[in-house]
N, C-alpha and C positions, 0 to 999 in steps of 0.2 A: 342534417336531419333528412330525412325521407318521408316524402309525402304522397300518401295513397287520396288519388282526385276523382270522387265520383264512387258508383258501384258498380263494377266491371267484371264482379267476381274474384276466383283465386283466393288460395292464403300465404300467408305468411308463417312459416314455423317463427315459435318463439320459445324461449328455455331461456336458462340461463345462459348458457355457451353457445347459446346461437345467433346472439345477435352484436356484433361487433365492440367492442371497446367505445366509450364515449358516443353512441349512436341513439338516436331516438326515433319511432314512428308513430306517426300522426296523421290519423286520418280527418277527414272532412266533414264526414255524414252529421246529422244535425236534425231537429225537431221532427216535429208529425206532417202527416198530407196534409192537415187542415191549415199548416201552419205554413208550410212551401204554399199553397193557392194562396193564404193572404199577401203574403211576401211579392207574388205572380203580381196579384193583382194590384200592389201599389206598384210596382213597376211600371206597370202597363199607365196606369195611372199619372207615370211621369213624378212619383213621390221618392222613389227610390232608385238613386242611377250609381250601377257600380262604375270604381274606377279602375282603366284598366292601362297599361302601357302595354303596346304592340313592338313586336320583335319579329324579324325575319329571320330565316333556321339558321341561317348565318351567326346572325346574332345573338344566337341562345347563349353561348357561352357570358355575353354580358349581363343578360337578364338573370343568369344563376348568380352570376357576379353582386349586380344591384340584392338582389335577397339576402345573401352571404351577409353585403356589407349592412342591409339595413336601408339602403338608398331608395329603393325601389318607392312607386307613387300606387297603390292600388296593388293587382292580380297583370300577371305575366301574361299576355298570351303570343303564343309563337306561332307564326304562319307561313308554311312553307312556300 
């Protein structure tokens, strides 16, 4: 699967024969402004704490790994 993170712009062509055999894409984007500042604001609040496993760019290939397999604990993030 392929996953667009964020809005960074660009597109993607899509068709039929354009996008690979057994392939899916999946973006992230999600609710209203009003609804990201409530979101904000339990965070900040200490109500809402994501979980994240940290990976060194080294170790990305595992971290693709843990998602593949389903292992993963929370959102990837890789830090070079």
């Amino acid at each position: 699967m392929t996953a667009i993170a964020g809005i960074g712009g660009g597109t993607v062509a899509v068709s039929f024969f354009s996008v690979p055999y057994e392939v899916s894409i999946a973006t992230t984007y999600w609710g209203s402004r009003p609804e990201l500042l409530e979101v904000l604001y339990l965070g900040a609040r200490g109500l809402v704490r994501p979980r994240t496993t940290t990976f060194a760019l080294d170790d990305a290939p595992d971290a693709y790994r843990q998602m593949r397999d389903g292992t993963l604990d929370g959102r990837a993030v890789i830090v070079p």
